[in-house]
C-alpha atoms as a printed R data frame, in Angstrom:
   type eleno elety resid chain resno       x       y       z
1  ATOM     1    CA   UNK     A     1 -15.250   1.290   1.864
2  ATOM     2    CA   UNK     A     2 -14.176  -1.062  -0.800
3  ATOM     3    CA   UNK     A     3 -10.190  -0.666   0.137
4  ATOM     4    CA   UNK     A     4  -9.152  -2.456  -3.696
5  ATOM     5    CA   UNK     A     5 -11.177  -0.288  -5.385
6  ATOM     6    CA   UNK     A     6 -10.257   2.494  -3.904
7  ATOM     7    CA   UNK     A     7  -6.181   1.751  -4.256
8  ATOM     8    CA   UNK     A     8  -7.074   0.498  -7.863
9  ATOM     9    CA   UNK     A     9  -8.517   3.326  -9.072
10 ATOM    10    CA   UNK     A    10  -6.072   6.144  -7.152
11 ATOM    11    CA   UNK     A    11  -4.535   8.106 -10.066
12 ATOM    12    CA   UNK     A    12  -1.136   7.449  -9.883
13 ATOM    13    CA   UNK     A    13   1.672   8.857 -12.064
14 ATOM    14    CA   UNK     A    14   3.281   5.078 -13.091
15 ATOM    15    CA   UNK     A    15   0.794   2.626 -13.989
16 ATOM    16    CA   UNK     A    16   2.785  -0.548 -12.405
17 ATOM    17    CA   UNK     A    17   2.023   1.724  -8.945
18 ATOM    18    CA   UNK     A    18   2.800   4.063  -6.095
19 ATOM    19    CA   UNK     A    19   5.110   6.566  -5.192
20 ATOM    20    CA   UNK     A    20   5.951   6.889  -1.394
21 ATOM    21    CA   UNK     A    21   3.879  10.811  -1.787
22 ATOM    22    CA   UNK     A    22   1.044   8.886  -3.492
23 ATOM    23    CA   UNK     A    23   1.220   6.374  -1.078
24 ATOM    24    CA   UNK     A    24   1.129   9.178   1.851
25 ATOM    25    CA   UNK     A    25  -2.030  10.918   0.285
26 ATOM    26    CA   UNK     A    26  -3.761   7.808  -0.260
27 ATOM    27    CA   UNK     A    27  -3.486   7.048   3.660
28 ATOM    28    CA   UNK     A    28  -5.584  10.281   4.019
29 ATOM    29    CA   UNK     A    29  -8.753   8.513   3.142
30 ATOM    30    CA   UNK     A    30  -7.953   6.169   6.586
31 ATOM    31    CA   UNK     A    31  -7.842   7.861   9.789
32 ATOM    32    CA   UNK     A    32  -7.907   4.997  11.685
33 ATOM    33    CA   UNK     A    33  -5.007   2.644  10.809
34 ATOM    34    CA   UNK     A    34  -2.031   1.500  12.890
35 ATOM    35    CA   UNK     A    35   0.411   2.972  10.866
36 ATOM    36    CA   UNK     A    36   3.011  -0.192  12.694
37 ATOM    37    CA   UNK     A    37   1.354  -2.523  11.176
38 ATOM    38    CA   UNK     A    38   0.964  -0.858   7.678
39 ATOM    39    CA   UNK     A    39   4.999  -0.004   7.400
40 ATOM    40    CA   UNK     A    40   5.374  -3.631   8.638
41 ATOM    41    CA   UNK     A    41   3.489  -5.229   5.770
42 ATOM    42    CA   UNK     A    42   5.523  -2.672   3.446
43 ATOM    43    CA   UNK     A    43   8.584  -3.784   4.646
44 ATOM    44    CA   UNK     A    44  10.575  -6.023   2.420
45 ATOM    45    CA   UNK     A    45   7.477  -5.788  -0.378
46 ATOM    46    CA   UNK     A    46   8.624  -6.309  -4.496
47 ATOM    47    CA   UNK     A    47   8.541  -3.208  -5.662
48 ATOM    48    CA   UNK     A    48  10.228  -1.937  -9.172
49 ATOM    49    CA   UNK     A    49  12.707   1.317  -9.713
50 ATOM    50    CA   UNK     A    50  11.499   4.037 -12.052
51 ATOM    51    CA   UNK     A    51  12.714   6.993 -13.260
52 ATOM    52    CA   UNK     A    52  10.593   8.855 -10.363
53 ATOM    53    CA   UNK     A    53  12.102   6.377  -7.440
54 ATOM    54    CA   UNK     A    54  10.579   2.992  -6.227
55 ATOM    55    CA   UNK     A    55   7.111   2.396  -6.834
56 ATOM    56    CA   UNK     A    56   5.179   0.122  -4.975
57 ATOM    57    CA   UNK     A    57   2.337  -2.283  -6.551
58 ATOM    58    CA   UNK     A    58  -1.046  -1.672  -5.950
59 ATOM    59    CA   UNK     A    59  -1.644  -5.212  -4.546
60 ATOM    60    CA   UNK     A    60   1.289  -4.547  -1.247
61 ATOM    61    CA   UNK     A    61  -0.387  -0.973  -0.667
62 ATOM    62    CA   UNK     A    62  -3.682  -3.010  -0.643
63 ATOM    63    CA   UNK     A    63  -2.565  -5.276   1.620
64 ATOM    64    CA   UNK     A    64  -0.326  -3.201   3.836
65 ATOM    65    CA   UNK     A    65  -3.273  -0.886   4.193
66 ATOM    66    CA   UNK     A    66  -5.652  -3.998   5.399
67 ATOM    67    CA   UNK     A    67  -2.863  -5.235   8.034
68 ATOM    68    CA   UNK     A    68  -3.073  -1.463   9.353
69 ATOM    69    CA   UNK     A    69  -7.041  -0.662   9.532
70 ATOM    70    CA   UNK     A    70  -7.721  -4.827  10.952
71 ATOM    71    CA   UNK     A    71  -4.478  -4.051  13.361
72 ATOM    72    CA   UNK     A    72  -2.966  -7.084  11.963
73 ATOM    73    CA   UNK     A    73   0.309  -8.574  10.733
74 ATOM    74    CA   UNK     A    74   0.175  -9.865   6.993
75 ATOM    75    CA   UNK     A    75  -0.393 -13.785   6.823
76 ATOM    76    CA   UNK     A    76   1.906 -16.070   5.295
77 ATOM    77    CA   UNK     A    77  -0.893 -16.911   2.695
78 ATOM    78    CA   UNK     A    78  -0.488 -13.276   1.762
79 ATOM    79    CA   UNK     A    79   3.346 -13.238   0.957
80 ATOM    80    CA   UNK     A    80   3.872 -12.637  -2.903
């Protein structure tokens, strides 16, 4: 499963991202992922307000999403 293509190209109301309940379908497609490690690599991400609440960038849902299915922390190379 390509995991950027698939985060890329997930419809999402705001173009600049995800909403948490877009974010929470998404995670459907992985049953498999240590969902620690994912909300770890959320925590603390950039993310923007818009009028629908924050919305997270597709690259830290990428990412987040990789920590959790490789049962991983994010690497300091990572960090944006």
């Amino acid at each position: 499963m390509n995991i950027k293509k698939l985060v890329n190209n997930f419809k999402t109301k705001n173009p600049e991202g995800f909403l948490w309940s877009e974010i929470n379908e998404l995670l459907k497609n992985f049953s498999k992922i240590n969902m620690g490690k994912f909300y770890d690599a959320m925590n603390g991400n950039t993310c923007m307000i818009g009028k629908d609440g924050i919305i997270h960038y597709h690259c830290d849902v990428e990412l987040a999403i990789r920590c959790g299915i490789e049962n991983r922390n994010f690497r300091l190379g990572e960090w944006d």
